[in-house]
C-alpha positions in Angstrom: 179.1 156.5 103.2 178.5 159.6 101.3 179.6 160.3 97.7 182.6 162.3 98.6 183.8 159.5 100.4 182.9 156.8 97.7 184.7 158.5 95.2 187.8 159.4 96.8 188.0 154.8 97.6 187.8 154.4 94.4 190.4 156.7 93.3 192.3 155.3 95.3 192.3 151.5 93.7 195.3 151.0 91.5 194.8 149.1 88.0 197.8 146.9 86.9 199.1 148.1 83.5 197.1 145.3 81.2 193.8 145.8 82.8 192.5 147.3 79.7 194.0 145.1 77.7 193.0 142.0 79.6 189.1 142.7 80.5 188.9 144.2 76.4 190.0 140.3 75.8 187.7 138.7 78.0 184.9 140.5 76.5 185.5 139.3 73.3 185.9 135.9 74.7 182.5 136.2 76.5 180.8 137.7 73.0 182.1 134.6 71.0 180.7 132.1 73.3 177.3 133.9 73.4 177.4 133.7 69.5 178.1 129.7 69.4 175.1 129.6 71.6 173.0 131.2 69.7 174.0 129.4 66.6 173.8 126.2 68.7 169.9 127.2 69.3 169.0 128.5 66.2 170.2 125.0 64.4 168.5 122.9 67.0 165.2 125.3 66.1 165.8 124.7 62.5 166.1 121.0 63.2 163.1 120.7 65.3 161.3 122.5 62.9 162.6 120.0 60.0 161.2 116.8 62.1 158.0 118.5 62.6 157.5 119.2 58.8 158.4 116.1 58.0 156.0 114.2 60.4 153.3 116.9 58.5 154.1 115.1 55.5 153.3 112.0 56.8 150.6 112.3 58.0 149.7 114.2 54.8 150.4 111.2 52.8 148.4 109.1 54.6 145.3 111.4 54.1 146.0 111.5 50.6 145.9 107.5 50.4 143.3 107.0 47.1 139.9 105.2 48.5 139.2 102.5 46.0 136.5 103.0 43.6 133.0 101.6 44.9 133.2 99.1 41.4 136.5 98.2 43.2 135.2 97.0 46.1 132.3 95.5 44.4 135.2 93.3 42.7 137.0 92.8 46.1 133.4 91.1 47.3 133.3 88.9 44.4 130.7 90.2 42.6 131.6 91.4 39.1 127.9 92.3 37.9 127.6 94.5 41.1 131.3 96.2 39.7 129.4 96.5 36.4 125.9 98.0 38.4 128.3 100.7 40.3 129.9 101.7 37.1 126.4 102.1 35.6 124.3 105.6 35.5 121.8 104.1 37.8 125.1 104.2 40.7 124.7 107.4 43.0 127.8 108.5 44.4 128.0 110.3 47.2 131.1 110.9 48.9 130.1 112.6 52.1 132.3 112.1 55.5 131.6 111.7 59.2 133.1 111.2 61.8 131.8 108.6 64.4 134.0 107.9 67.8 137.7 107.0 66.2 136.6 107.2 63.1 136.0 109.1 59.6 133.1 107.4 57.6 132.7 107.7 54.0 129.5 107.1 51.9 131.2 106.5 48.8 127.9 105.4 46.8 125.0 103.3 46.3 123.2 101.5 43.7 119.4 100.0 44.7 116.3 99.1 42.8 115.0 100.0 38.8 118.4 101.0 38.3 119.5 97.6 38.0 116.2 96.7 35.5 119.2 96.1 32.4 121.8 94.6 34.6 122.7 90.8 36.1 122.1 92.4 39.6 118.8 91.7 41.8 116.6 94.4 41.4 115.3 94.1 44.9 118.3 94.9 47.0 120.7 97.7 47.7 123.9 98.2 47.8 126.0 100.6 49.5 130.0 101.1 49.8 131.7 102.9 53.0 135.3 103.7 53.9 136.3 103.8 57.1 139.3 105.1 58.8 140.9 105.6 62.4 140.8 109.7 62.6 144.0 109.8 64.1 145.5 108.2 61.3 146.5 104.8 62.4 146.1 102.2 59.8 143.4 99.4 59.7 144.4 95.8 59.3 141.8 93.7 60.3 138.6 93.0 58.4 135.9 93.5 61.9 134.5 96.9 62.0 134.1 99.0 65.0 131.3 100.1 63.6 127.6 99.3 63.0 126.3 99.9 59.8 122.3 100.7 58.9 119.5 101.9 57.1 116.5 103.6 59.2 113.5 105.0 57.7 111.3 108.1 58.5 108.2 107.0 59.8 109.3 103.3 61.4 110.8 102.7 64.6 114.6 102.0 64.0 114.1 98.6 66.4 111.7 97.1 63.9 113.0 98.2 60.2 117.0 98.2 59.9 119.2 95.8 58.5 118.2 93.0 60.6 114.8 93.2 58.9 115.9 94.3 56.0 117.8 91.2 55.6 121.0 92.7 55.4 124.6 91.0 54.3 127.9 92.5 55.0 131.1 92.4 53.3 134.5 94.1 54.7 138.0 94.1 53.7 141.0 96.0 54.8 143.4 97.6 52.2 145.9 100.4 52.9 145.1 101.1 55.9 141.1 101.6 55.4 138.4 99.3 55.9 135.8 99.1 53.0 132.0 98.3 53.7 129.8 96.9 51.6 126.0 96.3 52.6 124.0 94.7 50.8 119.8 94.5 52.1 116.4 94.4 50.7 115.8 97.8 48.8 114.7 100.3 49.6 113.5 102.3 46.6 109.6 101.4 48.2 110.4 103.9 51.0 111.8 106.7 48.6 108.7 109.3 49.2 110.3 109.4 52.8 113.7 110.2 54.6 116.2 107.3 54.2 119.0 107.0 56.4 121.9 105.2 56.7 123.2 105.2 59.5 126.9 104.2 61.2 127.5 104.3 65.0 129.6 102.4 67.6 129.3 98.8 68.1 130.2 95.9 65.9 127.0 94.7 64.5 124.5 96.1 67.2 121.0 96.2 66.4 119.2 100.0 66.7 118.0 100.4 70.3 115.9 103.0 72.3 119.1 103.5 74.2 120.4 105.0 71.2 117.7 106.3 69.1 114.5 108.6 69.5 111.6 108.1 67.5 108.4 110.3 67.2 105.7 108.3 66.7 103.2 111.6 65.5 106.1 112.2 63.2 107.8 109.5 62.1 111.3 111.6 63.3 113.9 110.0 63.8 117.0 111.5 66.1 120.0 110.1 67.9 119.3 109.9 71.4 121.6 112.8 73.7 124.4 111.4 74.4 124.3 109.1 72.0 126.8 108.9 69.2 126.1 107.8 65.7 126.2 109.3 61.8 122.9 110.0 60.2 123.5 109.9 56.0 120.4 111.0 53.8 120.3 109.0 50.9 119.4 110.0 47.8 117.1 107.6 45.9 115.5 108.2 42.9 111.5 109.2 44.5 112.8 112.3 46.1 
């Protein structure tokens, strides 16, 4: 069909007398909807966005939840003269984080050796205070760690000086959601002209293997095994 043609058909079609009137109203009908729409979207955006600030503020609360004091879980263990030690200037706190598997690990602080010369303490042990906590923020309430907790020194080969040899003793607790760790084991202030770790990885109370440790016997280095997983703290102690 040509143009000519085209034109002349739809010349020909006859309008009722309201047509204007009637397709102007249906417009306007049509807009009004597509405005309640909109409206209806943008308030379910705005709401979405509501829930998800408020579920950023929980979690936000959460991570602000106050770790008790290292003195604080001294006194949670029983031992009030070890509070007493961890509010004394021979305490070193720390306060560095890892994060091992599920977990974020806190070395709060530590108190060990002639630092506890003036104080009812033993003089020949250490102690050291962790917090732990589930990285995606679900609370602990049980007192058993997921986690293995202890020292290795430069020089020795993890599987024959940790805290088994060490004679280490563990206390745990769980409060707000985060599980506190004391250790306490033989001191280590002798081994202060070398590297000191402590040392958290998977496991509840697993002794260091070969499977999960290297050790350089010309060296004395010790490294976490590829594919291994596990924290490496350096401890500060008062020979370095």
């Amino acid at each position: 069909m040509n143009r000519e043609a085209y034109r002349a058909q739809v010349d020909a079609v006859s309008f009722s007398p309201d047509f204007q009137d009637r397709t102007m109203a249906r417009l306007r009908e049509l807009a009004q909807e597509k405005e309640k729409k909109t409206m209806k979207k943008a308030h379910w955006r705005t709401g979405l966005m509501a829930a998800a600030a408020a579920a950023v503020l929980v979690v936000s609360a959460y991570a602000a939840v106050t770790l008790l004091e290292p003195r604080d879980v001294a006194q949670r263990a029983g031992n009030e003269a070890l509070a007493a030690a961890f509010e004394s200037e021979a305490a070193v706190t720390v306060n560095e984080t890892r994060t091992v598997g599920d977990y974020t690990v806190t070395l709060m602080g530590l108190v060990s050796g002639e630092g506890l010369e003036n104080l009812d303490v033993s003089r020949d042990r250490t102690y050291a205070v962790l917090a732990m906590q589930r990285a995606d923020g679900t609370p602990i309430e049980d007192n058993v760690p997921d986690l293995t907790v202890t020292p290795l020194i430069e020089g020795y080969a993890p599987w024959l000086v940790n805290a088994w040899t060490l004679n280490g003793v563990t206390t745990t607790f769980a409060q707000d959601g985060v599980l506190y760790y004391l250790l306490d084991c033989n001191t280590i202030e002798p081994y202060a002209d070398r590297t000191v770790y402590l040392t958290v990885y998977p496991g509840n109370h697993i002794p260091p293997s070969a499977e999960r440790f290297t050790f350089d016997e010309e060296t004395g280095a010790i490294t976490v095994q590829t594919g291994a997983e596990a924290a490496m703290f350096v401890l500060p102690l008062a020979g370095k």
